[in-house]
C-alpha positions in Angstrom: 0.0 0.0 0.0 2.5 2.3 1.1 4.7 1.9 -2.2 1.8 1.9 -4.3 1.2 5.5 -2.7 4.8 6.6 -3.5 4.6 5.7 -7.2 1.4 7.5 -7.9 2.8 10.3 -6.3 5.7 10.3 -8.3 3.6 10.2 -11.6 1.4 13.2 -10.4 4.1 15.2 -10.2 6.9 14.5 -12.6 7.0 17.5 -15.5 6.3 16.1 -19.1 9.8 16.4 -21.0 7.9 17.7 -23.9 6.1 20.3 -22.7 9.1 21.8 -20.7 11.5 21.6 -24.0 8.6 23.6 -25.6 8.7 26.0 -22.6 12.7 26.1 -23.3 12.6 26.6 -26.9 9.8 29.4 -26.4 12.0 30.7 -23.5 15.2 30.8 -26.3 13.0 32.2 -29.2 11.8 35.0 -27.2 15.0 35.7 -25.7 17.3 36.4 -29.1 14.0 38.3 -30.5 14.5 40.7 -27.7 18.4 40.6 -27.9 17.8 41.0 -31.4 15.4 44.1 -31.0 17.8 45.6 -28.7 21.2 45.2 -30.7 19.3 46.8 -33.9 18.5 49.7 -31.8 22.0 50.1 -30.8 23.3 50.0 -34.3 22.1 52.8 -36.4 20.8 51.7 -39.6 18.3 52.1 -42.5 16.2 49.8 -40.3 16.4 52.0 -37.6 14.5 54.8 -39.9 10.8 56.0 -39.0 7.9 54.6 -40.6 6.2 58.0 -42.4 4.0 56.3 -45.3 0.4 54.8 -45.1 -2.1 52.8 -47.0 -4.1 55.1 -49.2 -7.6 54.0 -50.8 -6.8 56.4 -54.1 -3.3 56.9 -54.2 -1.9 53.5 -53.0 0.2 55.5 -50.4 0.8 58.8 -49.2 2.6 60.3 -45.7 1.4 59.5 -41.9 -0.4 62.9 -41.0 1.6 64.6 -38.1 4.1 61.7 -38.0 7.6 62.5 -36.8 11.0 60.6 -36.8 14.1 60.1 -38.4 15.5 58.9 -41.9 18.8 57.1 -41.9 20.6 55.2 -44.8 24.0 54.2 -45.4 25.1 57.7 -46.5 23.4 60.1 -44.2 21.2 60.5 -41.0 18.1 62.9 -41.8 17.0 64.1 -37.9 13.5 65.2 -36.4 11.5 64.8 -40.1 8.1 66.0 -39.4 4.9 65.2 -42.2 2.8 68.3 -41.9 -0.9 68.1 -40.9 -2.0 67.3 -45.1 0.5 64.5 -45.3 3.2 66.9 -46.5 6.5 66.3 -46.4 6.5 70.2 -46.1 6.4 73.0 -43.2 2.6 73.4 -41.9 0.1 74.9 -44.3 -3.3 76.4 -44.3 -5.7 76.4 -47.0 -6.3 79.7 -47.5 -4.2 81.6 -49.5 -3.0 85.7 -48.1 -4.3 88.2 -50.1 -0.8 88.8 -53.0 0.4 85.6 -51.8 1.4 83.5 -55.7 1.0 79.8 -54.4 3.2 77.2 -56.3 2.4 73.4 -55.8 5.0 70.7 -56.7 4.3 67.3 -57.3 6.5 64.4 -58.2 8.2 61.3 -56.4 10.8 60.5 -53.9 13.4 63.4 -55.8 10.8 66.4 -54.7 9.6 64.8 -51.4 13.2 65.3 -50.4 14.1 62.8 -47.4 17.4 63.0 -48.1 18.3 66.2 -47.2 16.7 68.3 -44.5 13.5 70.2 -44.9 15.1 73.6 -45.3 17.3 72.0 -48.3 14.6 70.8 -50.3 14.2 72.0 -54.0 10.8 73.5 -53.0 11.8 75.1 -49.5 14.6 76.7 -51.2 12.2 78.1 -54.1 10.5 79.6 -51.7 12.9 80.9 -49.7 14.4 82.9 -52.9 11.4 84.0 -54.3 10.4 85.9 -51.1 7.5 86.5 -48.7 4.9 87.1 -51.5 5.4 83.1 -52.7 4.6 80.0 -51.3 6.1 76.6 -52.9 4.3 73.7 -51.4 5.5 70.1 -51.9 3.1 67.3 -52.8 6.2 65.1 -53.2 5.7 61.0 -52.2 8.5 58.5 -52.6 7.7 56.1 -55.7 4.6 58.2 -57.2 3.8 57.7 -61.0 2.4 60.5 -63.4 -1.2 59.0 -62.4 -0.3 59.3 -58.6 0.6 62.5 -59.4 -2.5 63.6 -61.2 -5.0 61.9 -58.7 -3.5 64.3 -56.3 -3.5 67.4 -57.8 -7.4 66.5 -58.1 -8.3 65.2 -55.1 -5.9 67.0 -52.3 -3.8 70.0 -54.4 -6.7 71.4 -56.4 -8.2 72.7 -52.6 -5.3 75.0 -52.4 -6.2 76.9 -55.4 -2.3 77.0 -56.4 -1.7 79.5 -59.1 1.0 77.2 -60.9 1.1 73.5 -60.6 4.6 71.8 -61.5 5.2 68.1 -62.4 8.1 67.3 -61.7 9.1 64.0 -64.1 12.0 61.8 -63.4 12.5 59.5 -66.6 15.0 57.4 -65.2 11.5 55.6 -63.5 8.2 57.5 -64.5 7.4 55.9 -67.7 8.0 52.4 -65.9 5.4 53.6 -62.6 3.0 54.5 -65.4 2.9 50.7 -66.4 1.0 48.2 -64.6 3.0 45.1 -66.5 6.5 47.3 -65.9 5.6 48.1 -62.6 4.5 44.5 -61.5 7.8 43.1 -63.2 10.2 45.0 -60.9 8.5 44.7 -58.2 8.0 40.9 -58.2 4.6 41.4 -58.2 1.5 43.7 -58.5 1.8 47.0 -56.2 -1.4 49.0 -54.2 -1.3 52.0 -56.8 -3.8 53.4 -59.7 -2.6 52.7 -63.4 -4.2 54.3 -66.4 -5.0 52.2 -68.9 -6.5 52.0 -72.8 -9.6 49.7 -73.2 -10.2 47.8 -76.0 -12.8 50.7 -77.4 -9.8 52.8 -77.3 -10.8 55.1 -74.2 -8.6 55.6 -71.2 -9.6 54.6 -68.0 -7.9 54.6 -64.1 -8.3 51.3 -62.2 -8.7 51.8 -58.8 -6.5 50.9 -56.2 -7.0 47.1 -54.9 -7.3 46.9 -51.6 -5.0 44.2 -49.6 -5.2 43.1 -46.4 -1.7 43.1 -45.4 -1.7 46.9 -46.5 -4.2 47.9 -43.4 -3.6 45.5 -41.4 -3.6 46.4 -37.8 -0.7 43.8 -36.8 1.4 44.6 -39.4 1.3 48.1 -39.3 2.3 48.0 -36.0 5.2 45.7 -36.2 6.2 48.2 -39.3 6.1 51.5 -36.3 7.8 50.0 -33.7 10.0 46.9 -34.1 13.2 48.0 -35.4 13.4 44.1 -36.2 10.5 43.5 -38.4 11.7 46.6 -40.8 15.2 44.9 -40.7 13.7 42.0 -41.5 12.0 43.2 -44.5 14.7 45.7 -46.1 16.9 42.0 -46.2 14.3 40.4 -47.9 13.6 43.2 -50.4 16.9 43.6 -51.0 18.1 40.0 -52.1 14.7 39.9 -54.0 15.8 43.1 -56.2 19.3 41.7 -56.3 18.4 38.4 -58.1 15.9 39.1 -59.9 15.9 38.8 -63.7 13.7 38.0 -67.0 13.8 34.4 -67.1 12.0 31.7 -69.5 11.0 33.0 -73.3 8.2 31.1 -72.6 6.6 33.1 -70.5 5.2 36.1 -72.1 5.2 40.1 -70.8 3.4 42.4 -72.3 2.2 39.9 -75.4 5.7 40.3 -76.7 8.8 37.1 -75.1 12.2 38.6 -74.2 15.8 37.4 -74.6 16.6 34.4 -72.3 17.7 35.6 -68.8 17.8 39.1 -69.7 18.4 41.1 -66.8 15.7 43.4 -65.2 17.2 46.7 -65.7 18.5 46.0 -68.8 15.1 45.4 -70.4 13.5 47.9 -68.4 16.2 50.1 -69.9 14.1 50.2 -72.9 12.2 53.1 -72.4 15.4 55.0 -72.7 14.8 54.2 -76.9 12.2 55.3 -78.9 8.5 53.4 -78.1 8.1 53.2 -81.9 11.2 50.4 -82.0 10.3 48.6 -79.1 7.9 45.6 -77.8 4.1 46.4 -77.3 4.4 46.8 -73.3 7.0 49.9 -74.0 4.7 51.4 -76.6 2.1 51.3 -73.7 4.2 52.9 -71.1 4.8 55.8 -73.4 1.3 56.0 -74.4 0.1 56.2 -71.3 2.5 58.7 -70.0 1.9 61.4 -72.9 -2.0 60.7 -71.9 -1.7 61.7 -68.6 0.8 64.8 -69.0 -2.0 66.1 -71.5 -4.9 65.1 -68.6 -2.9 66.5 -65.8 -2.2 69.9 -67.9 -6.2 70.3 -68.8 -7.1 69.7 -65.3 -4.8 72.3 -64.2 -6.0 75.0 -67.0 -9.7 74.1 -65.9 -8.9 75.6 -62.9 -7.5 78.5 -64.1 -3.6 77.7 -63.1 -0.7 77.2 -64.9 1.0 73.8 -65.1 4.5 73.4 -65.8 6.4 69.7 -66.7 10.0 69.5 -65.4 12.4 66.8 -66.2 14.7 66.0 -63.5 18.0 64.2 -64.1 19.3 61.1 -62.6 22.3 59.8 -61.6 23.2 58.4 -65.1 21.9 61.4 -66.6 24.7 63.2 -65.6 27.6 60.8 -66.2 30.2 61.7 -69.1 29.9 58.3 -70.6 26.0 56.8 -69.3 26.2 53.7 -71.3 30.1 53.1 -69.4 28.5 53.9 -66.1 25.2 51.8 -66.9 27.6 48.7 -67.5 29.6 49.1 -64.8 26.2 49.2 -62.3 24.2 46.6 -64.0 26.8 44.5 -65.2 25.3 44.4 -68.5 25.4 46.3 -71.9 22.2 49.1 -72.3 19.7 47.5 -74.7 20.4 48.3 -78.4 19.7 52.2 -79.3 19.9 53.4 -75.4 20.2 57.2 -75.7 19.7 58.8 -71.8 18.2 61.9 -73.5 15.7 60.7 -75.4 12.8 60.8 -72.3 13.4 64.3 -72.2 13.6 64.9 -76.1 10.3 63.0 -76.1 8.9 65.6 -73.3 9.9 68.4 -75.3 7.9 67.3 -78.2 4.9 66.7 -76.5 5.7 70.2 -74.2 5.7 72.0 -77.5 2.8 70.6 -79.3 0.9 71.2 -76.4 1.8 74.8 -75.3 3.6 73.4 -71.9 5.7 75.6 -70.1 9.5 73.0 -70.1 12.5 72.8 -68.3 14.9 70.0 -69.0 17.5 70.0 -66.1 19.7 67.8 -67.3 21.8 70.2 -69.4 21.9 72.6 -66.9 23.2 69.9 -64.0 25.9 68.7 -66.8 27.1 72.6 -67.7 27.3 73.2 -63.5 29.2 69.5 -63.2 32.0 70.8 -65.7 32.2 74.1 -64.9 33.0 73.4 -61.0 34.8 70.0 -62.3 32.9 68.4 -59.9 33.8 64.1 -59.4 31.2 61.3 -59.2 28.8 60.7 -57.5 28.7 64.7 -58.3 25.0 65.8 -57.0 24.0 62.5 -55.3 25.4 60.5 -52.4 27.9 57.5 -53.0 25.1 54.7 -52.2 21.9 56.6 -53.0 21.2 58.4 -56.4 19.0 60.7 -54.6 20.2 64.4 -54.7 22.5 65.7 -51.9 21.6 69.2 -51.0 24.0 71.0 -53.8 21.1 69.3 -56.2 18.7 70.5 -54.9 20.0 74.5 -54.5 20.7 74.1 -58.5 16.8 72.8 -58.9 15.6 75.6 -57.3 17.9 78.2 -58.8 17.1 77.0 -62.2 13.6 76.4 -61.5 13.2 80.3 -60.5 15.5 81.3 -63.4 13.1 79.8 -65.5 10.2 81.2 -64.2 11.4 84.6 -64.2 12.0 84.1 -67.8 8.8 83.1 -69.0 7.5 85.8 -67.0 4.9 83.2 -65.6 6.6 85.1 -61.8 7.5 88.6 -61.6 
């Protein structure tokens, strides 16, 4: 009786060996997450950057409203950005103009939102600065915006400030390919939450909305995005070896009804909108198409409010090297495609600019004539690891932007 007792007992109480490995392994898991967390916070880093974009239903994206934090990448620490009460990347604003007060918007991706340099050193900040107290320059810039991003936001947030001239600013080196649903989907490695305009079969144009995924509202990862330094390394890893090894593979597999060259790699066949659309595969002939499209729609939406809209094409990195298809070699580790010209974007834009009556300014020659003047050295107006403008690009922008308007007398 009294042994029988002992053994039950010592059943009762003895601790499964599989639950308390599970309890261990938990305990570990947690542990290095934490240890993890920690370390990352320590080391300064582009994960340890703030999180200032959101979901939006008609643009895809725009800025965090009142959202503050920092922007650091391998080349430079941006401190204390602040997005304004409208989502600007700009200094607070009010609707209503002041009586005298010419109000300039800009709109146009990552190169006029400016998060590489401090707010004061933006393009648009320094416009406004040198045009004096009877101007304002508001930027409508967002990181990765398209020409339809673009116009959908002069209509449905810009148009409420009743600006007096409306500037596109048009960065060729990607704009054509952010105006293509089939380019866009390629280099992302798969379809992105942003509005594409696109030509039915009746020959009308037409802007798909924006699909709405779960994982781009979704409360869990949203917050893991704001505050685990972690999850965002996590991710910039994973996008990066993604973009890194990622070609065109299989002829079999069509893209944009057309089949490309075996293993052709991404950026060289993307590279194709740098030749005219006329010599190139159906998708490219698309791109273009619906670029000119929306310039023209942008422009008569502008006039319809009785504003002036001006197009500027911004240069690129290999815009200004002495030898781009050298320098486009050397980065891609592949030849440009066959008739690659770097200029022609902007000798298409003048084209359309002129038959069209648009105000243009191509910056590219002025950005080459400052480069040899000053015998400035590469990377010359961007950073070593980020083709993005330092701040000397963006006092030329400005400069030339108000030299410009002063010329055309649209500013007195």
């Amino acid at each position: 009786m009294i042994v029988g007792k002992k053994n039950m007992n010592s059943t009762n109480t003895k601790t499964p060996p599989l639950m308390l490995w599970l309890v261990l392994i938990a305990v570990f898991i947690c542990g290095s997450l934490f240890s993890a967390e920690i370390l990352l916070r320590l080391i300064p880093g582009k994960w340890s950057s703030g999180f200032f974009h959101r979901f939006d239903k008609g643009l895809g994206t725009w800025h965090i409203e009142n959202v503050k934090g920092n922007y650091i990448q391998e080349d430079y620490t941006i401190k204390n950005i602040k997005i304004n009460s409208f989502g600007m990347r700009d200094y607070e604003r009010s609707l209503d103009k002041k009586e005298g007060v010419t109000r300039i918007a800009i709109l146009g991706d990552s190169f006029v939102e400016g998060m590489q340099v401090n707010i004061e050193e933006t393009f648009s900040s320094q416009l406004e600065k040198n045009l004096g107290e009877k101007f304002e320059v508001l930027n409508f810039g967002v990181g990765g915006f398209g020409t339809t991003q673009s116009y959908l936001t002069y209509k449905n947030k810009v148009s409420q400030f009743k600006p007096d001239i409306v500037v596109l600013a048009f960065l060729s080196s990607n704009d054509m390919r952010n105006n293509s649903k089939e380019l866009e989907t390629l280099y992302n490695g798969g379809e992105r939450n942003m509005p594409f305009l696109e030509k039915k079969e009746d020959g009308s144009w037409a802007i798909d909305e924006v699909k709405e995924k779960a994982g781009a509202q979704n409360s869990v990862v949203l917050f893991l995005k704001s505050h685990f330094t972690l999850y965002r390394f996590l991710w910039f890893e994973w996008q990066y070896l993604s973009n890194k090894f990622r070609s065109i593979e299989n002829t079999s597999t069509p893209i944009g009804a057309e089949k490309v060259k075996e293993s052709e790699k991404m950026d060289t066949y993307l590279a194709r909108l740098f030749t005219p659309p006329e010599t190139q595969l159906q998708v490219f002939q698309e791109a273009w198409g619906a670029t000119d499209k929306l310039i023209e729609m942008f422009m008569e939406e502008v006039a319809s409010d009785g504003a002036t809209f001006v197009l500027i094409a911004l240069p690129s990195s290999i815009h200004i090297e002495p030898e781009p298809e050298t320098a486009f070699e050397k980065a891609f580790d592949s030849p440009p495609p066959l008739g690659f010209d770097v200029d022609y974007p902007e000798k298409h834009l003048s084209l359309l600019s002129e038959s069209n009556k648009i105000p243009y300014l191509n910056l590219t020659p002025i950005f080459r004539d400052y480069r040899d003047r000053n015998k400035l050295e590469s990377p010359y107006f961007s950073f070593k690891h980020d083709g993005h403008w330092s701040a000397l690009g963006h006092k030329l922008t400005a400069e030339s932007i108000e030299k410009f308007f002063r010329e055309i007398n649209i500013i007195r």
